[in-house]
TIZA-524906 format. One record per atom (N, C-alpha, C, CB): residue in three letters; x negated, y negated, z. Coordinates in steps of 0.001 Angstrom, whole numbers, padded with zeros to 6 digits, always signed. Glycine has a CB too. Example, Ala and Ser with C-alpha at 12.3 -4.5 7.8 and 13.67 -1.06 7.14 Angstrom:
TIZA-524906
ala-013190+005690+007800 ala-012300+004500+007800 ala-013200+003300+007800 ala-011308+004473+009046 ser-012850+002250+007080 ser-013670+001060+007140 ser-012900-000030+007870 ser-014084+000598+005725 
This chain:
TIZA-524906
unk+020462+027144+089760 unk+021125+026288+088810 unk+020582+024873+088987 unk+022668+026335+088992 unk+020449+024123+087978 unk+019551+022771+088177 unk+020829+021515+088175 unk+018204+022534+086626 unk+020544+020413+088682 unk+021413+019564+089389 unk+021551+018646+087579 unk+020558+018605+091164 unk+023013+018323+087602 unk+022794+017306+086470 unk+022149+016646+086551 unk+023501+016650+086082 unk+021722+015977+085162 unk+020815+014677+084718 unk+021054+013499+085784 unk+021284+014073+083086 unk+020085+012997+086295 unk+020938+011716+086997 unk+020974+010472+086035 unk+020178+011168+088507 unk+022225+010164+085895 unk+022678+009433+084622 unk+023400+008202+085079 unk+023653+010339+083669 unk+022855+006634+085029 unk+023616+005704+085389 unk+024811+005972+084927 unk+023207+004575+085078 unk+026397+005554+085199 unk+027161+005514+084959 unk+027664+004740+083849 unk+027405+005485+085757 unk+027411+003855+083851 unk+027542+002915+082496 unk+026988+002961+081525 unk+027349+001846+082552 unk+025969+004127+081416 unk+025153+004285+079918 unk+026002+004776+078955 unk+023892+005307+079900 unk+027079+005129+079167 unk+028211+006357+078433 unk+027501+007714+077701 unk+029182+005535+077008 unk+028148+007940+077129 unk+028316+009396+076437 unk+026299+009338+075930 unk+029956+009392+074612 unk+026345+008129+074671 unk+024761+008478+074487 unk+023794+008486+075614 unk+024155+007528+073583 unk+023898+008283+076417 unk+022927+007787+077521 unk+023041+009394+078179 unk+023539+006190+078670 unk+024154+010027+078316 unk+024478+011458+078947 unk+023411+012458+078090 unk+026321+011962+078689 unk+024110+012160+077107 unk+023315+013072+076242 unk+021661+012986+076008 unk+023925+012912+074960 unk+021383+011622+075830 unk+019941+011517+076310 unk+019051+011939+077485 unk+019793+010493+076357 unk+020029+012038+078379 unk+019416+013051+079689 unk+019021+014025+079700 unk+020019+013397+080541 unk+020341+014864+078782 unk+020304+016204+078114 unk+019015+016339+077519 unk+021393+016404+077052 unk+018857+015908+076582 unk+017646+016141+075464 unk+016411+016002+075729 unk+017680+015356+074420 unk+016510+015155+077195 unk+014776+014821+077715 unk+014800+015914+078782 unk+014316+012955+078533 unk+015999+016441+079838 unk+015911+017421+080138 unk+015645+018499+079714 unk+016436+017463+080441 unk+015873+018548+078307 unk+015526+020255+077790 unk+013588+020018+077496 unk+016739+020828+075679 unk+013212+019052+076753 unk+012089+018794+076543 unk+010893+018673+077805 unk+012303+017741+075843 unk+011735+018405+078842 unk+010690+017985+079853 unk+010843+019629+081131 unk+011295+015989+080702 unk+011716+019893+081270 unk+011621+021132+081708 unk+010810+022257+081529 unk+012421+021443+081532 unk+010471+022974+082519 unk+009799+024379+083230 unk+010241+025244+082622 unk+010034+024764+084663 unk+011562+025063+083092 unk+012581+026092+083960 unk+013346+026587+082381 unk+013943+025085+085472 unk+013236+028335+082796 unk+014153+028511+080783 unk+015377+028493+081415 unk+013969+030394+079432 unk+015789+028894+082741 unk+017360+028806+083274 unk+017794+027254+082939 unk+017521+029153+085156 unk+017009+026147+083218 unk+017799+024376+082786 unk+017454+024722+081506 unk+017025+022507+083430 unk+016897+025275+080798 unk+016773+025317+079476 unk+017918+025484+078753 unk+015971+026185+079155 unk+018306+027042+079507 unk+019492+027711+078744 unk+020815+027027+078844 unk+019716+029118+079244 unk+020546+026224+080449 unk+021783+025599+080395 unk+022434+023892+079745 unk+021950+025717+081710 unk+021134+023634+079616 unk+021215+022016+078914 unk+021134+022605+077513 unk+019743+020679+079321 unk+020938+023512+076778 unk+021088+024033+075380 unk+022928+024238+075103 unk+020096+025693+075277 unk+023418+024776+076387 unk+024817+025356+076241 unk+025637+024553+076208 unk+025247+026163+077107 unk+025121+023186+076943 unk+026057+022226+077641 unk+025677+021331+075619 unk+025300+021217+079831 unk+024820+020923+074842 unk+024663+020568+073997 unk+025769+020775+072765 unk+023619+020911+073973 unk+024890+022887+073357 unk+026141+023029+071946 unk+027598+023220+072173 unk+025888+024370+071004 unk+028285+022599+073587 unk+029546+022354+073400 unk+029880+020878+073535 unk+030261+023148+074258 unk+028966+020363+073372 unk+028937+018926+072817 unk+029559+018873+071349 unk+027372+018363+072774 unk+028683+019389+070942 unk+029242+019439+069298 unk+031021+020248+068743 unk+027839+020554+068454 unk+031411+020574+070002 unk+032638+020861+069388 unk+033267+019723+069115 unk+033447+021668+070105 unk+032996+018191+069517 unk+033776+017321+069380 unk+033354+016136+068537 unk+034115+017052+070509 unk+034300+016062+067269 unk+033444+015632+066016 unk+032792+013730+066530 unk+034827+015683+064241 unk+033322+013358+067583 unk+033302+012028+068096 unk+031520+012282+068661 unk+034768+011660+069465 unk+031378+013166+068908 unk+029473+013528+069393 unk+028635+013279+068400 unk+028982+015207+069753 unk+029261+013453+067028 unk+028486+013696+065871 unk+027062+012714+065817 unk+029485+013429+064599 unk+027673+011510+066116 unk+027177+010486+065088 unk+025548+010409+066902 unk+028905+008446+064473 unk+025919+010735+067943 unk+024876+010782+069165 unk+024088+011568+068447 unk+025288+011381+070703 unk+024731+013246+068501 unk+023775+014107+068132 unk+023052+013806+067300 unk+024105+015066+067842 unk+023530+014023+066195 unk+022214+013243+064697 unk+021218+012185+065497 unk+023291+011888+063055 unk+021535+011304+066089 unk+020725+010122+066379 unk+019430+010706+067647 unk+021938+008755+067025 unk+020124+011423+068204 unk+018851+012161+069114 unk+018250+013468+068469 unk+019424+012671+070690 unk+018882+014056+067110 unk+017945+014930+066534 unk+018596+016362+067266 unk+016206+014472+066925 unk+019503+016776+067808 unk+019641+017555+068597 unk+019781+018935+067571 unk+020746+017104+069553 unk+020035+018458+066423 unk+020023+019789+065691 unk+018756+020274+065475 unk+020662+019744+064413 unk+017581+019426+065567 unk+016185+019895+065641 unk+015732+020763+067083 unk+015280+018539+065486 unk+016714+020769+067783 unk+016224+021118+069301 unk+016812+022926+069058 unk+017277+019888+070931 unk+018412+022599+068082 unk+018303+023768+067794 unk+017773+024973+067209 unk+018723+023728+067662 unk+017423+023936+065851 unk+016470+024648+065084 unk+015221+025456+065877 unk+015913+023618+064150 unk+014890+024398+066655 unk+013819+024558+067079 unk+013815+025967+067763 unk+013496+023461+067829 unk+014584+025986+068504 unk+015340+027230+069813 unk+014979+028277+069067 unk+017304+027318+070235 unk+015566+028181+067848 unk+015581+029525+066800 unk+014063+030626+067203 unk+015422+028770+064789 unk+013073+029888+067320 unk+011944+030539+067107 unk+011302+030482+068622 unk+011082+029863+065886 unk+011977+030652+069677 unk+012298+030607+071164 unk+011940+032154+071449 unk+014021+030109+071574 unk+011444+032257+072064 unk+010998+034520+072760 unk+012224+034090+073536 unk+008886+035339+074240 unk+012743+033787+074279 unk+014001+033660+074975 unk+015117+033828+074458 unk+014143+032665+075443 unk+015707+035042+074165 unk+016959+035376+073618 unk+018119+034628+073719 unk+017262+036412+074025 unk+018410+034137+074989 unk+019573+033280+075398 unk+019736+031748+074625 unk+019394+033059+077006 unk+018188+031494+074502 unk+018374+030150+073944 unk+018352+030123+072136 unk+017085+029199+074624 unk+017990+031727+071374 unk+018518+031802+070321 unk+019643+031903+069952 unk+018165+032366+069940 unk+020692+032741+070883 unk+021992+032536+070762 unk+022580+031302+070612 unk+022482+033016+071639 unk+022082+030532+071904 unk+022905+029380+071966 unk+022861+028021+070779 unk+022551+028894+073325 unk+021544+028221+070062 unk+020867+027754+068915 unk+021705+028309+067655 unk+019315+028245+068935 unk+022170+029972+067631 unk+022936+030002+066669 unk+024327+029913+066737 unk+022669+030879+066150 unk+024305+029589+067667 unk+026080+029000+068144 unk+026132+027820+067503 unk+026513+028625+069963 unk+025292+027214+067436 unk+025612+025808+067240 unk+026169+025540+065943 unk+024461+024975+067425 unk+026146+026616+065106 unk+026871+026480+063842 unk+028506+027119+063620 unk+025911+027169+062845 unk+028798+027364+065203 unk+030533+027931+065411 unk+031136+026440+066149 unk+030768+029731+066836 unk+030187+025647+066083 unk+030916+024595+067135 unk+031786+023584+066130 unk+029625+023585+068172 unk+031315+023179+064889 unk+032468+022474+063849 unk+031713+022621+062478 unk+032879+020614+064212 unk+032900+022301+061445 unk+032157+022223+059956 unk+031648+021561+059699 unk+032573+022206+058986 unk+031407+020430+060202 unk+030248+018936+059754 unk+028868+019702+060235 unk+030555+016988+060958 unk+029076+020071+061753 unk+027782+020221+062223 unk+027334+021961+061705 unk+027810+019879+064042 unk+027865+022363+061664 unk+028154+023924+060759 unk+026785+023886+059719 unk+030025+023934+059569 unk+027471+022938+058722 unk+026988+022543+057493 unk+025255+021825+057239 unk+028106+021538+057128 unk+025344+021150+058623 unk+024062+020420+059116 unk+023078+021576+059270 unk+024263+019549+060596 unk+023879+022257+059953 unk+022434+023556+060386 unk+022305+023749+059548 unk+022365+024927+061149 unk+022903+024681+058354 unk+022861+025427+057082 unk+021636+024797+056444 unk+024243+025300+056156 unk+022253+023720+056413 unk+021418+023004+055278 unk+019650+022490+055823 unk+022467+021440+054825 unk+019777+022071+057237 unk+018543+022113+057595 unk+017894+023598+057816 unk+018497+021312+058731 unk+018352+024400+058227 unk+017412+025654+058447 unk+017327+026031+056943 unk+018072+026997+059531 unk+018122+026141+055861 unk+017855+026460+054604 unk+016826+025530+054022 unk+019049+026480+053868 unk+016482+024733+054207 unk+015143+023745+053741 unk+014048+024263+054091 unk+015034+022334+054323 unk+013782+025091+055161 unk+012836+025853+055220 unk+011929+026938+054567 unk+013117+026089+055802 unk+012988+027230+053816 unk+013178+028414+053100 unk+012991+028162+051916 unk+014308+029013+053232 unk+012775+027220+051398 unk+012558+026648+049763 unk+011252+026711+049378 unk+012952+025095+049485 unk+011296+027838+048444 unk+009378+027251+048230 unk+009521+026021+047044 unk+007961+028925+047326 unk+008389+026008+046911 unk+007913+024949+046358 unk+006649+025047+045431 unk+007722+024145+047351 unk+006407+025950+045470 unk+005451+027037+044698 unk+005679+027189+043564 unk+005435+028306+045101 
């Protein structure tokens, strides 16, 4: 199991979460993977995260996950749309943009 982010104390909540997000990016390891993905998407149960998440892109990390050979971190990628209806709606609508031709 990998040691939390080491996170000054006074950075608050965005600064936490920024640990998060450079931890998932800068990591080896798919175990800190799976677990800074999990710890994310129960971030988003709380609509007060919203306005961090968007700002670090974290729904792109999910998206991203989607297309992951690592099963665990697709789950946790499609979880992220059971965690609230704002952010619900966010996925929808970004992974459905994909899908648009244009043709």
């Amino acid at each position: 199991m990998t040691q939390k982010p080491k996170v000054d104390p006074h950075v608050g909540r965005l600064g936490y979460l920024q640990a998060l997000v450079t931890e998932f990016q800068e990591t080896e390891s798919q175990d800190a993977k799976e677990q800074v993905l999990a710890n994310l998407a129960n971030f988003a149960y709380d609509p007060s995260n919203y306005q961090y998440l968007r700002q670090l892109q974290v729904l792109d990390l999910f998206l991203d996950s989607l297309s992951e050979e690592n099963e665990t971190l697709v789950e946790f990628a499609i979880d992220c749309r059971a965690r609230s209806h704002d952010y619900h709606h966010s996925c929808r609508a970004r992974a459905g943009s994909h899908l648009i031709r244009t043709d």
